[in-house]
C-alpha positions as CSV (number, residue, x, y, z in Angstrom):
1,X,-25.6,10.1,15.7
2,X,-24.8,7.0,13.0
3,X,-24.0,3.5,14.6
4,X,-22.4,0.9,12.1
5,X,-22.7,-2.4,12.0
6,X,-21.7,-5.4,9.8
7,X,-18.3,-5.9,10.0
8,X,-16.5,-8.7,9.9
9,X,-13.8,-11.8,9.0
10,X,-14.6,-12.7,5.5
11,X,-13.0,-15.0,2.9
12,X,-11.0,-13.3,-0.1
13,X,-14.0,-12.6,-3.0
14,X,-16.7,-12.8,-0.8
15,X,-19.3,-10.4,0.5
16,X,-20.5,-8.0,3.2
17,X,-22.9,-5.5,4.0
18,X,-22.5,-3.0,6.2
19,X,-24.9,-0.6,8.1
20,X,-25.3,2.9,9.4
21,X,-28.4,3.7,10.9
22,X,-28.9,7.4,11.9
23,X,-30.9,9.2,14.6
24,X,-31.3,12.9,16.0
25,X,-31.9,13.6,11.8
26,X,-33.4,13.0,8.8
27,X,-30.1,11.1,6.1
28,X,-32.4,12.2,3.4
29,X,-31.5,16.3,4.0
30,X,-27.6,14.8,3.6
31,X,-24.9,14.1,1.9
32,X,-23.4,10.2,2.6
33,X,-20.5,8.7,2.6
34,X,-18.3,5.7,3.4
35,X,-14.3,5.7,4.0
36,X,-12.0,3.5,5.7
37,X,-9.0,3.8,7.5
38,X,-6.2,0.9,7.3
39,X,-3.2,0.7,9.6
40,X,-0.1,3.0,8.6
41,X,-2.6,4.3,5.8
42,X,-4.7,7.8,6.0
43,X,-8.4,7.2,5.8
44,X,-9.6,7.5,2.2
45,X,-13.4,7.8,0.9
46,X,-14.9,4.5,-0.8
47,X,-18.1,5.7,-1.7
48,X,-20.1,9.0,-1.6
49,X,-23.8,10.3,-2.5
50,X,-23.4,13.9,-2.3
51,X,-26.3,15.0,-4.0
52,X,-30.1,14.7,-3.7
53,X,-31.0,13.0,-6.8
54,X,-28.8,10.2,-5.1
55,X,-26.0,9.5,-8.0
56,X,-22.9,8.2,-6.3
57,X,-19.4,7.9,-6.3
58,X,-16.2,5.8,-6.5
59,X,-13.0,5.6,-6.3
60,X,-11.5,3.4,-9.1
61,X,-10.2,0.6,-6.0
62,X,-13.6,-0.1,-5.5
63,X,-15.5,0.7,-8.6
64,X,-18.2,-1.9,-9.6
65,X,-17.5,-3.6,-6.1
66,X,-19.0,-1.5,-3.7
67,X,-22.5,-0.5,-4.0
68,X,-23.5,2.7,-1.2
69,X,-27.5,2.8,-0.6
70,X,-29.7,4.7,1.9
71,X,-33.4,3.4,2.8
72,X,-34.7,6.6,3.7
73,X,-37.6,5.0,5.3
74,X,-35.7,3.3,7.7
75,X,-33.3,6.5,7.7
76,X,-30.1,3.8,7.6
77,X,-27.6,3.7,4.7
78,X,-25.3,0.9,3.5
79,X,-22.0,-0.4,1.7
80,X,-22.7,-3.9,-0.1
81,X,-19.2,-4.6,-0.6
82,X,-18.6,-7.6,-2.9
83,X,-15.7,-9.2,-4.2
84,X,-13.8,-8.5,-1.8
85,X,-9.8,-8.2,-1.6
86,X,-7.5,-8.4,1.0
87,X,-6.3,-4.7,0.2
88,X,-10.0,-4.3,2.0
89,X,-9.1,-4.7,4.9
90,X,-10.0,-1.6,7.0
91,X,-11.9,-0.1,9.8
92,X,-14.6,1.6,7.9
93,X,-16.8,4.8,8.9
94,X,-20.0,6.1,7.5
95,X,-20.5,9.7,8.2
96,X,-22.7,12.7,6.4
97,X,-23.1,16.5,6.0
98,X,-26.1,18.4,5.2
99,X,-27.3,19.3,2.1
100,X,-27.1,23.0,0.9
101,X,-30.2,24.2,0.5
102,X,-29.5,26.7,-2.6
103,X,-28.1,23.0,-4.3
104,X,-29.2,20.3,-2.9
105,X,-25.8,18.7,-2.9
106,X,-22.6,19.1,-0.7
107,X,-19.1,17.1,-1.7
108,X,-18.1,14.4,0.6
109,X,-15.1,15.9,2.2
110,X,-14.2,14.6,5.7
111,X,-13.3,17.4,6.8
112,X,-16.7,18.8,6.5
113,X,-18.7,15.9,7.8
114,X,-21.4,16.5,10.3
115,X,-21.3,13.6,11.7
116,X,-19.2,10.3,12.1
117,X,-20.6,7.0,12.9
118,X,-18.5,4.1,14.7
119,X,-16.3,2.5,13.5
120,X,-16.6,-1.1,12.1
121,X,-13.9,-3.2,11.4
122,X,-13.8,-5.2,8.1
123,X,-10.9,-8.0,8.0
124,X,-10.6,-10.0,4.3
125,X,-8.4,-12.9,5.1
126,X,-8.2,-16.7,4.5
């Protein structure tokens, strides 16, 4: 399973790190990702690794703002999430899928995910 933490009230342009730690597997055999859910809107991805060399992903909303990481060691993965906008505002969800073995890569597709962590929610107000 993945249990987030880290959300929170924050200031418009400030920062926040949020946390998934896995257990019951190994998030270096996956594929990792972080999307987010607002009200009235469909969830969206915000970040993605989704290959083993561990090159990720963004969408152009949060290009060069949000930063996804995984500490393999402590088998947890993050979103530093900086500058941050009211447009932020969201539940957000870390989840992951398995690697293929033949590729060693699998596209972030939620529709695919293995497994979804809790949700965490993330409020960007003055």
């Amino acid at each position: 399973q993945l249990q987030a933490s880290g959300g929170g009230l924050v200031q418009p342009g400030g920062s926040l790190r949020l946390s998934c730690a896995a257990s019951g597997f190994t998030l270096n055999d996956y594929a990792i990702a972080w999307f987010r859910q607002a009200p009235g809107k469909e969830r969206e991805e915000v970040s993605c690794i989704s290959s083993y060399d561990g090159s990720a992903a963004y969408p152009d909303s949060v290009k060069g703002r949000f930063t996804i990481t995984k500490d393999n060691a402590k088998n947890t993965m993050y979103l530093q999430m900086n500058s941050l906008k009211p447009e932020d505002t969201a539940v957000y969800y870390c989840a992951a899928v398995r690697f293929d073995p033949a590729t060693m890569t699998r596209p972030c597709l939620s529709r695919i995910m293995n497994y979804w962590g809790n949700g965490t929610q993330v409020t960007v107000s003055s």
